[in-house]
Phi, psi and omega in degrees: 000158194241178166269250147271311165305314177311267171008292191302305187282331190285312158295005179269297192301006189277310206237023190296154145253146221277006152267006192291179215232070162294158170263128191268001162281325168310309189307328180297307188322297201262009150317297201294294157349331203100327200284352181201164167260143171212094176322097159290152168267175170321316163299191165243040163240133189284147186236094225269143155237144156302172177239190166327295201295315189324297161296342182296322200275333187283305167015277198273014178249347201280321162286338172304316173292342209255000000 
């Protein structure tokens, strides 16, 4: 399960720019999940995407809500 910070950085990482600013134990948490990816670029900032499951979950949470 994940936690509420997970969650938050997970709707975040939906609309991120390659500056945004993470805590990298979420990113690892939702790495280890599936829910993202995380690409280094050349530089030095991670640059995290979602994956299937990543949009699948915003999806069903988004109907949910709704």
């Amino acid at each position: 399960m994940l936690s509420p910070h997970e969650f938050a950085t997970l709707m975040l990482v939906k609309d991120a720019t390659p500056q945004s600013d993470f805590d990298p134990q979420d990113l690892l948490a939702l790495a280890d999940r599936e829910f993202i990816t995380i690409g280094a670029p050349p530089q030095t900032c991670l640059q995290p995407r979602l994956t299937e499951r990543g949009h699948a979950l915003l999806a069903r949470l988004g109907s949910a809500l709704s």
